[in-house]
C-alpha positions as CSV (number, residue, x, y, z in Angstrom):
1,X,1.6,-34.0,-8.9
2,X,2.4,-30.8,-11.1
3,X,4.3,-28.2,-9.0
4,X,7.0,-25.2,-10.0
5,X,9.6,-26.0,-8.9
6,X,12.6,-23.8,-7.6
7,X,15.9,-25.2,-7.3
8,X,18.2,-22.0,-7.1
9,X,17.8,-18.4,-6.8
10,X,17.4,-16.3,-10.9
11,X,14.8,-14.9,-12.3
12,X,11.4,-16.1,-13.2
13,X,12.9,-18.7,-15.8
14,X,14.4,-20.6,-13.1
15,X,10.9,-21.5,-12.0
16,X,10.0,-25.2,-13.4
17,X,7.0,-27.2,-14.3
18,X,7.7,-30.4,-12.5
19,X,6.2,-34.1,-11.1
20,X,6.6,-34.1,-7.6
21,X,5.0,-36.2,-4.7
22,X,2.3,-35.6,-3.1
23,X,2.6,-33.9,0.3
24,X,1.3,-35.7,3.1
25,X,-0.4,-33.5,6.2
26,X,1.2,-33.4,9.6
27,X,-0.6,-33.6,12.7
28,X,-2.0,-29.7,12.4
29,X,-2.0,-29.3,9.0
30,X,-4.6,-29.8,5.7
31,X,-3.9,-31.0,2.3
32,X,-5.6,-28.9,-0.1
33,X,-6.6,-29.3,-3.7
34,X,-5.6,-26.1,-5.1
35,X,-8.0,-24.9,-7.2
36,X,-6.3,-21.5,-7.9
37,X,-3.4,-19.6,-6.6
38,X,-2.2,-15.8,-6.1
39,X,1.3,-14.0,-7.6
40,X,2.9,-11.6,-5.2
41,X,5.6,-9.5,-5.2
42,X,6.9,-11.3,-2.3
43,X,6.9,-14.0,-4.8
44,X,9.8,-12.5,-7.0
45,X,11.6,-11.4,-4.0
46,X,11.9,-15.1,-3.3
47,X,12.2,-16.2,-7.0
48,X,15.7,-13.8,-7.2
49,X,16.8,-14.5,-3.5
50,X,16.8,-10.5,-3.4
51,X,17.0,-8.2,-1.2
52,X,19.9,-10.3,0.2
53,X,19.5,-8.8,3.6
54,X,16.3,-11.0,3.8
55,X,18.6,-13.9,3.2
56,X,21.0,-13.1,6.1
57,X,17.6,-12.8,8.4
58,X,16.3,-16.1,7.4
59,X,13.2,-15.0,5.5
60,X,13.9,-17.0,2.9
61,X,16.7,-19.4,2.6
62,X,21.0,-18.6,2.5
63,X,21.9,-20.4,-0.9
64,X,18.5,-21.7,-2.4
65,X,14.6,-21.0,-1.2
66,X,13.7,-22.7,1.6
67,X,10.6,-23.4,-0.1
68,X,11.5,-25.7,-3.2
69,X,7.5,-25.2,-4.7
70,X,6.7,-21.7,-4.8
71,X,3.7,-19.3,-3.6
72,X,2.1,-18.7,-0.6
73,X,-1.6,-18.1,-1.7
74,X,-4.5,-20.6,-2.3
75,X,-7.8,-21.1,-2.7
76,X,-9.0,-25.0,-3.0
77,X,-10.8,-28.1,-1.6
78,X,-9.8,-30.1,1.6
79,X,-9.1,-33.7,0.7
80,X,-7.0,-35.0,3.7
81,X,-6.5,-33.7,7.1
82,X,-3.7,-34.3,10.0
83,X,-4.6,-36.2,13.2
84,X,-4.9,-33.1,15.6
85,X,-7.2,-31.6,13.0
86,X,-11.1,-30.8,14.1
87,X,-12.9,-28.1,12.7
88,X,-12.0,-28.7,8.6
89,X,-13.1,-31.9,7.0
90,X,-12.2,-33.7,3.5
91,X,-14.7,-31.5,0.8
92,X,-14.3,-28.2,2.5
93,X,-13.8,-24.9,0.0
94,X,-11.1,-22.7,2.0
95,X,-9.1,-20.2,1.0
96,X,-6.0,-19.0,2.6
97,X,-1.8,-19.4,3.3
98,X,-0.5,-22.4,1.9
99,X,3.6,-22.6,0.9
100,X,4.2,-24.3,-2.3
101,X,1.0,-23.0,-3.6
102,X,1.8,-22.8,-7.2
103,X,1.0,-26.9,-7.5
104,X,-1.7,-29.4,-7.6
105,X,-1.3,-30.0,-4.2
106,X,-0.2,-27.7,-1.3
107,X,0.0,-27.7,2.5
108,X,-1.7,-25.4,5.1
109,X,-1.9,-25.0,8.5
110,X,-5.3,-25.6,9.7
111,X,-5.1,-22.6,11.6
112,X,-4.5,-20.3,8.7
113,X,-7.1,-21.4,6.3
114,X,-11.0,-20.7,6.3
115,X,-14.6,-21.0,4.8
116,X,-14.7,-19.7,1.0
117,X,-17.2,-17.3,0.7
118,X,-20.2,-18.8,-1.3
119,X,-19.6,-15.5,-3.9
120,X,-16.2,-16.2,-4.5
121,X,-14.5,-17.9,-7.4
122,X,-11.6,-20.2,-6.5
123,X,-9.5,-17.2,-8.4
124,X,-11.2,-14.2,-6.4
125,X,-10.6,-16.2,-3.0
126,X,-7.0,-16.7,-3.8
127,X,-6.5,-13.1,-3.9
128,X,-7.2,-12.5,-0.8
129,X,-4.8,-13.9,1.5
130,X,-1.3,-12.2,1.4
131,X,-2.6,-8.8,-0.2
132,X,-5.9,-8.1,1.5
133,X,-4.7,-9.0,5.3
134,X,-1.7,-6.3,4.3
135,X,-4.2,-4.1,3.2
136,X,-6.6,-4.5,6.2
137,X,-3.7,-4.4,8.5
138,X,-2.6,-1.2,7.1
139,X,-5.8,0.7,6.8
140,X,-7.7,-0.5,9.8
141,X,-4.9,-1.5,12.3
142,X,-1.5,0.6,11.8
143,X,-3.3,3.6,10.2
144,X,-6.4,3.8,12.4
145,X,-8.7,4.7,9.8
146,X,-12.4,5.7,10.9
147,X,-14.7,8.0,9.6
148,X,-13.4,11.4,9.1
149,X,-10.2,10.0,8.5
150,X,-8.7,11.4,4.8
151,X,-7.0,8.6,3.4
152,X,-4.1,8.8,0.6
153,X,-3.1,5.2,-0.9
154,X,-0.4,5.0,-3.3
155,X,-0.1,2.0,-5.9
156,X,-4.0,2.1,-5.8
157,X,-4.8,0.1,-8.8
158,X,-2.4,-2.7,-7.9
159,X,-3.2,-6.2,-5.7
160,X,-2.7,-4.3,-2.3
161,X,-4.2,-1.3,-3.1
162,X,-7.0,-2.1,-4.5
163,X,-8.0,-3.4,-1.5
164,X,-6.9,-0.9,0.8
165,X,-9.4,1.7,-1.1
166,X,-12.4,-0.7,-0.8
167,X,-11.7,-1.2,3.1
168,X,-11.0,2.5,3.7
169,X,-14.4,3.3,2.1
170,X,-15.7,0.8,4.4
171,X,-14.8,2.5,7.0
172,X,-15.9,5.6,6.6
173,X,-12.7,7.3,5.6
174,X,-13.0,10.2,2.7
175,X,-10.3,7.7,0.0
176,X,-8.0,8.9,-3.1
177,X,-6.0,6.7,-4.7
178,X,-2.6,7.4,-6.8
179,X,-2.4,5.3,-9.8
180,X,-1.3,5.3,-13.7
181,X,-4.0,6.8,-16.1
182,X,-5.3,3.4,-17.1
183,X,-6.8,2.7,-14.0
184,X,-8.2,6.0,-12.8
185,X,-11.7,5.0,-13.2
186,X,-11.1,1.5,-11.5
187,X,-10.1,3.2,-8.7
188,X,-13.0,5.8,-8.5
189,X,-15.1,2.5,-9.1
190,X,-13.2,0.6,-6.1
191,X,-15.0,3.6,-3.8
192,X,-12.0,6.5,-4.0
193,X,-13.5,9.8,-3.7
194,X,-10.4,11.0,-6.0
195,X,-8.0,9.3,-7.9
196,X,-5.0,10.8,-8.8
197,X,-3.2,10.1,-12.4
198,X,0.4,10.8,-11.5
199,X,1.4,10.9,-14.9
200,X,-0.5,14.1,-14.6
201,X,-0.9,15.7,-11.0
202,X,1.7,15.7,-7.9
203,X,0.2,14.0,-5.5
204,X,2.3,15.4,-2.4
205,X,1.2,19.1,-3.7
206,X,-1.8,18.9,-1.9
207,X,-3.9,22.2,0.0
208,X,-6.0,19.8,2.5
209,X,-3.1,17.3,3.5
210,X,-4.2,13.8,4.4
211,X,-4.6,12.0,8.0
212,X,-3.2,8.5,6.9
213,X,-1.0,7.7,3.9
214,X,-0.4,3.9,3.0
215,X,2.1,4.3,0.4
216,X,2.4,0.6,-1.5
217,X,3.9,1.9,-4.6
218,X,7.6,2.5,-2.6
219,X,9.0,4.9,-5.5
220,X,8.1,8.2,-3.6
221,X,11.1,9.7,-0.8
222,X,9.7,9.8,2.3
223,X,9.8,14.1,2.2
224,X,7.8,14.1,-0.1
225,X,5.3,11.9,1.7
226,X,5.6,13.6,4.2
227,X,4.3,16.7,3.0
228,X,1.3,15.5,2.1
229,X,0.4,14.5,5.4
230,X,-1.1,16.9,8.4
231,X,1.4,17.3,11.2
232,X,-0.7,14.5,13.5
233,X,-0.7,12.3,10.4
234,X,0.6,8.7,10.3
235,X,2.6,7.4,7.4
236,X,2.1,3.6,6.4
237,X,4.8,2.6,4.8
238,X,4.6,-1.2,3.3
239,X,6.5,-0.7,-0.2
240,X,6.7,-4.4,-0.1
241,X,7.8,-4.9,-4.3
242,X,10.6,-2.0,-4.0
243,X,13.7,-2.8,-6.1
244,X,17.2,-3.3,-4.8
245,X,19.6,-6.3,-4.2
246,X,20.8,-5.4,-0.9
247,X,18.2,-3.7,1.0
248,X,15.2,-3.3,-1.0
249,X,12.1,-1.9,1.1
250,X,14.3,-2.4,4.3
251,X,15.9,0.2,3.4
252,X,13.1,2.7,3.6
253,X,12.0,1.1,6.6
254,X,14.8,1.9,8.3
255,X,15.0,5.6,7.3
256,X,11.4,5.8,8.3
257,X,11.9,4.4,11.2
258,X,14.8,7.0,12.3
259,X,12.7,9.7,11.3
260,X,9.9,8.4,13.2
261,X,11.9,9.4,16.5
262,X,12.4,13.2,15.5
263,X,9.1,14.4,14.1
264,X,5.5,15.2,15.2
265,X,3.9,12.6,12.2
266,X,3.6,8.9,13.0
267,X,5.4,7.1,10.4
268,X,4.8,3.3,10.6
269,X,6.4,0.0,9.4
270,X,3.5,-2.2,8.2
271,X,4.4,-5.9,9.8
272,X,4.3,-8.7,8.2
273,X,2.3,-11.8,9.7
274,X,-0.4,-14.6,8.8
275,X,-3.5,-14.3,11.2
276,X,-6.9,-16.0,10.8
277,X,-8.3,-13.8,12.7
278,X,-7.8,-11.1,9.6
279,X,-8.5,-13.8,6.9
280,X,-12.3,-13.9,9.3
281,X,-12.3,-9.9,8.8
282,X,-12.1,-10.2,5.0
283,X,-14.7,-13.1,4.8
284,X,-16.7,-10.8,6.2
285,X,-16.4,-7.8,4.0
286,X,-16.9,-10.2,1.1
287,X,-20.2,-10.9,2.6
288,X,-21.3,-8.0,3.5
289,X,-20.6,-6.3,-0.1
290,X,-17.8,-4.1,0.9
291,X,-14.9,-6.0,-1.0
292,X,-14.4,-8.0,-4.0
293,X,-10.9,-8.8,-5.4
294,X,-9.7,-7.1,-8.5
295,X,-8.3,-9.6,-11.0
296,X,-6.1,-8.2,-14.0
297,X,-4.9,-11.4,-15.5
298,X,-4.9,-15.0,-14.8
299,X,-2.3,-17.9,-16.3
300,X,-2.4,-21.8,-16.1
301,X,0.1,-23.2,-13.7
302,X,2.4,-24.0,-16.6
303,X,3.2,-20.2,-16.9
304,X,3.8,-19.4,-13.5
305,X,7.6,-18.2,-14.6
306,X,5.1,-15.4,-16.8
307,X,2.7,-14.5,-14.0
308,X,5.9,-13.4,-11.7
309,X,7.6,-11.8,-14.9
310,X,4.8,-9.8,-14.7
311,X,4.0,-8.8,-11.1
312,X,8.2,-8.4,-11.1
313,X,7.7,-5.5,-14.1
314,X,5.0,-3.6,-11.6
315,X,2.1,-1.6,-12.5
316,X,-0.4,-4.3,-12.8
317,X,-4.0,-4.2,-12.9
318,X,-5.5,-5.8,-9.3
319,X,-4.1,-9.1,-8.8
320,X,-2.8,-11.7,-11.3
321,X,-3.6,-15.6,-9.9
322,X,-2.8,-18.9,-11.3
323,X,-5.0,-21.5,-12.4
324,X,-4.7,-25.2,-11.5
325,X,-7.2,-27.5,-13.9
């Protein structure tokens, strides 16, 4: 099969189109067709090996990715199953987390794949896994948004937050987003009752402060968060594509997390986990009309070194997914 392969930690160049086997399914686990396939951030933070703290916890490999085929998002068709296996068949469209993604052919536990929505492309679906459960996790979950609540999400127009506005207006919550000047009206589109340019406005100078931040963006200090945010408020911080070799976002993390202890706001690390139960959440938003992925650019699989050059810059439109003829 066509996979890109990793052998060492570099930048995106490092990433190569190669012939590999075919993976064969253990006793829990489905073989999917991959049909299409999401870029993260998380997928440059693996690419480079960086922050390095994440290599010391074991997140992703000491000396070389632990993963040798990269990604972590699929969408695709079911064409073999392991023993244990009872609820997906051979011909089912899922979507969901699948390492090595960025191949023909890619791995998943049963238990953390489901149904495609009907509506769905096979580049849509792939969106959703890694971004949209962060999203949902951090809006509905960790922030407790409800009606009433007034919700500030930073990095609005990217892959996270652009779904964090449409399931905050779900909700019920009164939504502005922050986001470059290009993508003010997608935002106001997405459902924001504001969308803040912050070329052009300070978006911590605020009169009516907001109940729940979830800041995505990670290039605002956590003061100045702060102040935007009532006294009760809670602070979601995720900033999961923030820069830096050694620490990177864990940094921030940590200083929110000592601050946490000394003030009245809540200020919250957004964990990171795969759950079906929020992949089931999301299939249901799709359904109902309340979310449909944003998609800014797509690339064959052969430029998969590109599409993580170019979630790596930052500021992209929605999500950018890969395509597997």
């Amino acid at each position: 099969m066509k996979a890109i392969a990793q052998e060492r930690y570099g930048p995106p160049d490092t990433l190569q189109l190669a012939d590999l086997d075919v993976p064969r399914p253990g006793p829990d686990e489905v073989l999917l067709r991959v049909h299409a396939a999401a870029v993260n951030p998380y997928d440059w933070h693996v690419v480079r090996g960086d922050p390095y703290v994440a290599r010391l916890m074991g997140g992703t490999g000491l000396r070389r990715p632990r993963s040798r085929v990269a990604g972590v998002d699929a969408a695709g068709t079911v064409v073999d199953v392991g023993a244990e296996v009872r609820t997906i068949r051979p011909g089912d469209e899922v979507l969901g987390f699948a390492d090595g993604a960025f191949a023909e052919f890619a791995l998943a536990s049963a238990g953390l794949v489901v149904p495609k929505p009907s509506g769905l492309t096979f580049e849509e679906a792939a969106a959703l896994p890694l971004a949209a459960t962060t999203a949902l996790r951090g809006i509905r979950d960790v922030g407790e948004v409800g009606p009433g609540s007034r919700v500030l999400v930073t990095g609005a127009g990217g892959g996270i937050g652009t779904f964090a506005i449409q399931i905050a207006a779900a909700l019920g919550a009164d939504v502005t987003g922050v986001c470059g000047p290009e993508k003010v009206e997608l935002v106001r589109s997405l459902g924001a009752a504001d969308a803040i340019d912050y070329t052009s406005r300070d978006f911590t100078d605020v009169g009516d402060p907001y109940t729940v931040i979830l800041d995505s963006a990670g290039s605002t200090p956590l003061s100045r968060l702060r102040r935007a945010l009532t006294p009760d408020g809670i602070l979601v911080l995720n900033d999961g594509g923030s820069p830096g070799h050694l620490f990177g976002a864990v940094g921030t993390m940590l200083r929110g997390a000592l601050v946490n202890g000394v003030v009245g706001q809540r200020i919250r690390i957004l964990p990171t986990k795969k759950d079906r139960s929020e992949l089931l959440a999301l299939r249901e938003l799709v359904d109902d009309g309340s979310l449909r992925p944003v998609i800014g650019r797509t690339y064959p699989l052969a430029d998969a070194a590109e599409a993580v050059r170019h979630i790596e810059h930052g500021h992209a439109l929605g999500k950018a997914v890969i395509t597997v003829p």
